[in-house]
C-alpha positions in Angstrom: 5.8 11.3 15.8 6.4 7.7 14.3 10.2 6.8 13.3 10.5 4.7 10.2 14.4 3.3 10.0 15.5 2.5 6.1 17.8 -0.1 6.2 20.7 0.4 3.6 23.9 -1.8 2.5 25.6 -2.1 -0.7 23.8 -4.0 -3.1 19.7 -2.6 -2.8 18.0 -1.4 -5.5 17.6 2.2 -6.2 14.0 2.7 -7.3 12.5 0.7 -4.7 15.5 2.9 -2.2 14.1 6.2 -3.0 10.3 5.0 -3.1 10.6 4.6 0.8 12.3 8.0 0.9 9.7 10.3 -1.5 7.0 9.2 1.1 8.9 8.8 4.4 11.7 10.8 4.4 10.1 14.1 2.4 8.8 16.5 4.1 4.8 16.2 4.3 3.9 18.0 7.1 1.5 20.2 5.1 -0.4 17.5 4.8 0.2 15.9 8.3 2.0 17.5 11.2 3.5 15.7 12.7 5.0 13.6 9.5 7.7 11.0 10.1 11.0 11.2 11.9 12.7 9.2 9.0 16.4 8.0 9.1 18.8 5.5 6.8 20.3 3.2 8.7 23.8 1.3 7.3 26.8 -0.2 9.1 28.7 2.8 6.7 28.6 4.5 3.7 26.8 2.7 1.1 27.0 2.6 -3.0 23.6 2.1 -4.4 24.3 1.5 -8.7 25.6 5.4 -9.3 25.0 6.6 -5.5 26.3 6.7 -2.1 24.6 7.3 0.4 25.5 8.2 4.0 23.8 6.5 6.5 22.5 9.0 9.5 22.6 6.1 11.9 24.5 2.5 12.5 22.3 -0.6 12.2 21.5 -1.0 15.5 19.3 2.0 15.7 17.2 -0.5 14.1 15.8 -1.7 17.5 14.8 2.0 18.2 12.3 2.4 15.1 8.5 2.4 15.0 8.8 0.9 11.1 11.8 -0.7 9.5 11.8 -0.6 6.0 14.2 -3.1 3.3 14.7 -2.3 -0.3 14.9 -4.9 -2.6 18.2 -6.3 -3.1 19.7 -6.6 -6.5 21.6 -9.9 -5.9 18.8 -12.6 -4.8 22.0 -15.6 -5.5 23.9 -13.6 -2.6 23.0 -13.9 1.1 21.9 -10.9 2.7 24.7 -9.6 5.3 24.7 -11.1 8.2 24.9 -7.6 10.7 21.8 -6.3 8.6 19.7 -10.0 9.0 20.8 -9.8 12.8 19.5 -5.8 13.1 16.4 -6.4 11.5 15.4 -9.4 13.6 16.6 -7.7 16.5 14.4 -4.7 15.3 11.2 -6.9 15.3 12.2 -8.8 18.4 12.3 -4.9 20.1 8.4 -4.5 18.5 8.9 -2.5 15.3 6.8 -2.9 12.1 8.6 -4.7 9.0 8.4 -3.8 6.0 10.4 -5.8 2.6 9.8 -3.9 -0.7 10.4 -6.5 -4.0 13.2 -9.0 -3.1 13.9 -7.2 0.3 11.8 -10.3 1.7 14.9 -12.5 0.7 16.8 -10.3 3.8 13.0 -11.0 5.9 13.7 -14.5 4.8 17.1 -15.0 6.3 16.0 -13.5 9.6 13.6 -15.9 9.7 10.7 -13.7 9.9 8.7 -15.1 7.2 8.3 -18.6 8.7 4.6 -19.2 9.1 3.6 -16.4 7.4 2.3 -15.3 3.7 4.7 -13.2 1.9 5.2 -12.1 -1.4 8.0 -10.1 -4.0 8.7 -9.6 -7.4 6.7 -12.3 -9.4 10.4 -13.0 -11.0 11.6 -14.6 -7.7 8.7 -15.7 -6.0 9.7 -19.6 -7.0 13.3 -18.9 -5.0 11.8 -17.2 -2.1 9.5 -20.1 -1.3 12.4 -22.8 -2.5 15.1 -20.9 -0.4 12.6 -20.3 3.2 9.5 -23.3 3.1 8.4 -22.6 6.1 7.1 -19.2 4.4 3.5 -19.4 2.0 4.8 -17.6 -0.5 2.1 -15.9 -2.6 3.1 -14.9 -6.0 -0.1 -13.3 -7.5 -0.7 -10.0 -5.2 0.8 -6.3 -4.8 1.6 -7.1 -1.2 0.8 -9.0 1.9 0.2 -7.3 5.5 0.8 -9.3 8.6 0.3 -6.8 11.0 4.1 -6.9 12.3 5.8 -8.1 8.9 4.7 -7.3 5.0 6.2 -7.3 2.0 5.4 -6.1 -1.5 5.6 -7.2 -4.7 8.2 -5.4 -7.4 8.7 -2.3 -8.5 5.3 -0.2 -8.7 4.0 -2.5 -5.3 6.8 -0.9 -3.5 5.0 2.5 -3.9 1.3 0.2 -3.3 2.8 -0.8 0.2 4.5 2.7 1.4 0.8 4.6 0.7 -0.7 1.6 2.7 1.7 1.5 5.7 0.9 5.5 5.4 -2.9 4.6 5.4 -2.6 2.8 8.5 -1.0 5.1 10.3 -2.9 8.5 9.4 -5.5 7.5 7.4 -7.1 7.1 3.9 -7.9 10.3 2.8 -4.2 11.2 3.9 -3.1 8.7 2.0 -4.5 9.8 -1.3 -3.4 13.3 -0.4 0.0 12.1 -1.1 -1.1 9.9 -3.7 -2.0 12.8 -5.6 1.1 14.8 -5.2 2.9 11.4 -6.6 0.3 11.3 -9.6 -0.3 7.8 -8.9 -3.7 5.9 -8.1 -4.8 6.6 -4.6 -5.1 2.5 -3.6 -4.6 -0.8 -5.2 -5.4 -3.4 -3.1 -2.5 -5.4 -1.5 -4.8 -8.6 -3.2 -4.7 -7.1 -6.9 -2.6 -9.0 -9.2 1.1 -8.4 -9.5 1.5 -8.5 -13.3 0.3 -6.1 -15.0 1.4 -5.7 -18.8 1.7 -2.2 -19.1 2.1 0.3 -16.8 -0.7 2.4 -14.5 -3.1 4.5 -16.5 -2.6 8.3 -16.9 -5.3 10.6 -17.4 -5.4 11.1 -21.0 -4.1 8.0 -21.7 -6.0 4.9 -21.8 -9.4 3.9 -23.0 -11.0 4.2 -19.5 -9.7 7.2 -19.2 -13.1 9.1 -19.3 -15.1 6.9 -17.6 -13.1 6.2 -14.1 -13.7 9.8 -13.0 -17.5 9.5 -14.3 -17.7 6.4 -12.0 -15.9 8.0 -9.0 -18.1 11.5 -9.4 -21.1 8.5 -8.9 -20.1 5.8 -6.4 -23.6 6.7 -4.8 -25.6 5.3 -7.5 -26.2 1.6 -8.2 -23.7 1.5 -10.9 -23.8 -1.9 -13.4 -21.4 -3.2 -15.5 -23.8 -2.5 -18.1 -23.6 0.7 -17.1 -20.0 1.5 -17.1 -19.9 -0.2 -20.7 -22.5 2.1 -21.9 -20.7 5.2 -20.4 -17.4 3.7 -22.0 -19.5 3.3 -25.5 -18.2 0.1 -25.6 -19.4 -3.8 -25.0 -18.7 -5.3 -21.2 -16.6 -7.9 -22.5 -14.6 -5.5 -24.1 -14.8 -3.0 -21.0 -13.8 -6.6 -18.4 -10.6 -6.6 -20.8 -9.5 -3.2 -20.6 -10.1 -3.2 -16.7 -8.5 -6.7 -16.1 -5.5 -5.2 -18.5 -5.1 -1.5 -17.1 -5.9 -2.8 -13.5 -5.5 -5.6 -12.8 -9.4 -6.2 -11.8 -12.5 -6.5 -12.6 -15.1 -3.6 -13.3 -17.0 -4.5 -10.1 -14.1 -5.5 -7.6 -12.8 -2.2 -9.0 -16.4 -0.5 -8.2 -16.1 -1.7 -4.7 -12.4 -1.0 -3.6 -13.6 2.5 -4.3 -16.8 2.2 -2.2 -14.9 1.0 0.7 -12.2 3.7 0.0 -14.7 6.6 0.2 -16.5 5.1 2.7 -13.0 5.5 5.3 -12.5 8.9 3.9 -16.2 9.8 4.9 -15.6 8.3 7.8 -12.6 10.3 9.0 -13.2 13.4 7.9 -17.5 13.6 8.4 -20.0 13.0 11.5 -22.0 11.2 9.1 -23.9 8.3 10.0 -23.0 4.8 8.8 -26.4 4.9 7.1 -25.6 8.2 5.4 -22.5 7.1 4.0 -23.9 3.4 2.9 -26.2 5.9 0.8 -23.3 7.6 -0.3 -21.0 5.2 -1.1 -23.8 2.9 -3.0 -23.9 0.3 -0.3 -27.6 0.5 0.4 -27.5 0.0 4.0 -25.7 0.3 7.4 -25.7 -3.3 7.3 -24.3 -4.5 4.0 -21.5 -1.1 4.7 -20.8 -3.0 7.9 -20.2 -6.3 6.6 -18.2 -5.1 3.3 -16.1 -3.0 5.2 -15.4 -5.3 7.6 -13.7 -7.9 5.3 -12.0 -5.0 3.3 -10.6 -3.1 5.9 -10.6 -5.3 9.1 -12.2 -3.2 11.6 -16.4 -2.2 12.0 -16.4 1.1 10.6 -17.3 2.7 14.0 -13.6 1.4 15.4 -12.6 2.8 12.1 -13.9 5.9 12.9 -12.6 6.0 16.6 -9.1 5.3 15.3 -9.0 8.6 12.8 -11.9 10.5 13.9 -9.8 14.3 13.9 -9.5 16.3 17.3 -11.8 18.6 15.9 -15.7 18.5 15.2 -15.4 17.1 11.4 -18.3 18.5 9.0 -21.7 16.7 8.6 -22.0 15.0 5.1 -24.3 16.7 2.9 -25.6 14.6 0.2 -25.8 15.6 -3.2 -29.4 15.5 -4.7 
């Protein structure tokens, strides 16, 4: 069972505080069993805007955790305690994952575990981040940044983009969109996507793509166009670039293909299908172009992708649809 360790101390922010603990500390094991042995971690009792909160465990139990996990913290002007900036790099010294959600990275920062590496957080105080730490390449236009050991997310609605990704990693895609959709959230945006979006993420119902992203899912298979799409949508594909660019943060085809790769790794874990078979079903064409895309998107070939979530048990063949 992986341990994730919340860090808590006066002063973090509440949203992005019980982001970590809907998809950490709740209880998922319907979905995956074992789930996460999840714990808060504070040097004491800890008042978060209207709540306190009472840590399970001191700071050093830091050290012990698989994944440590900061909040953002309200005051950016303020430095970051020193026991907490001395637990978490003691935490990443003993090996654990880090993880900063929005200005959490400012408490990364201090620890000195953003030197030499691309981070990110809230677009509001990307300029300080980078002023306050230099050695850092502070990126201000993406949802999050993964550096295997270290990441950090953007503000706010990244928080959640970042917890589904760690959750990815660990127990795969189509486990992550399993809790996606309990969340009623998008299943992925991609840690590259731009930060600032002007309104918030679509709900079904309620947006002018509204109709068409399911029609485009239900046919991933198919050599979908823009001109396509913007027929579907009964409208131009300028006008349908727009809408995307404003409800997403991406363009019709990037869009396309995030969701290609993402059904291919959910074909991939849960099928015996061949890489051929699902290049047909995701619209890739072939084994080789699946290979090469997926690659670059995810990292790994998809036959080490495979090997790292294949189940215990015999998964189905794919049977494609005529």
């Amino acid at each position: 069972m992986p341990s994730v360790a919340l860090a808590v101390t006066d002063g973090m922010l509440h949203y992005e505080l019980s982001v970590a603990i809907e998809i950490f500390g709740a209880d998922l094991t319907h979905i995956v069993d074992p789930w996460y042995d999840f714990s808060l971690c504070g040097s004491g009792p800890v008042r978060i805007g209207r709540f306190r909160l009472e840590p399970d465990h001191g700071l050093d139990q830091l050290a012990h955790a698989d994944t440590v996990i900061l909040p953002g913290w309200a005051d950016t002007d303020r430095e970051p305690p020193a026991d907490l900036v001395e637990a978490v790099r003691a935490a990443h010294t003993a090996g654990a994952r880090v993880a900063s959600l929005c200005t959490g990275a400012f408490v990364l920062g201090a620890a000195g575990l953003l030197d030499g590496r691309r981070a990110t957080t809230h677009w509001a105080h990307t300029r300080e981040l980078a002023r306050r730490h230099p050695a850092a390449t502070v990126d201000p236009d993406v949802l999050y940044v993964d550096n295997g050991d270290v990441l950090t997310s953007a503000g706010k609605a990244a928080a959640m983009d970042l917890c589904l990704h760690l959750v990815r990693l660990d127990h795969g895609s189509a486990n992550a969109n399993k809790i996606a959709r309990r969340l009623v959230i998008p299943p992925h945006r991609d840690g590259g996507q731009a930060q600032f979006i002007a309104t918030p993420l679509p709900e079904p119902g309620n947006h002018p793509l509204s109709e068409l992203l399911p029609w485009a899912l239900e046919r991933l298979g198919q050599p979908l166009t823009v001109e396509d799409l913007a027929r579907q949508a009964r409208m131009s594909s300028r006008h349908l670039a727009r809408h995307f660019r404003h409800l997403t943060g991406t363009t019709p085809l990037q869009w396309l293909h995030t969701q290609r790769i993402r059904h291919a790794q959910e074909l991939l874990e849960t099928t015996n299908a061949t890489v051929d078979t699902i290049a047909t079903a995701t619209g890739m064409g072939t084994a080789t172009t699946l290979r090469r895309h997926f690659h670059r998107s995810v990292g790994v070939p998809p036959d080490a992708y495979r090997r790292t979530f294949r189940p215990q048990q015999p998964a189905p063949h794919l049977q494609l649809g005529s």
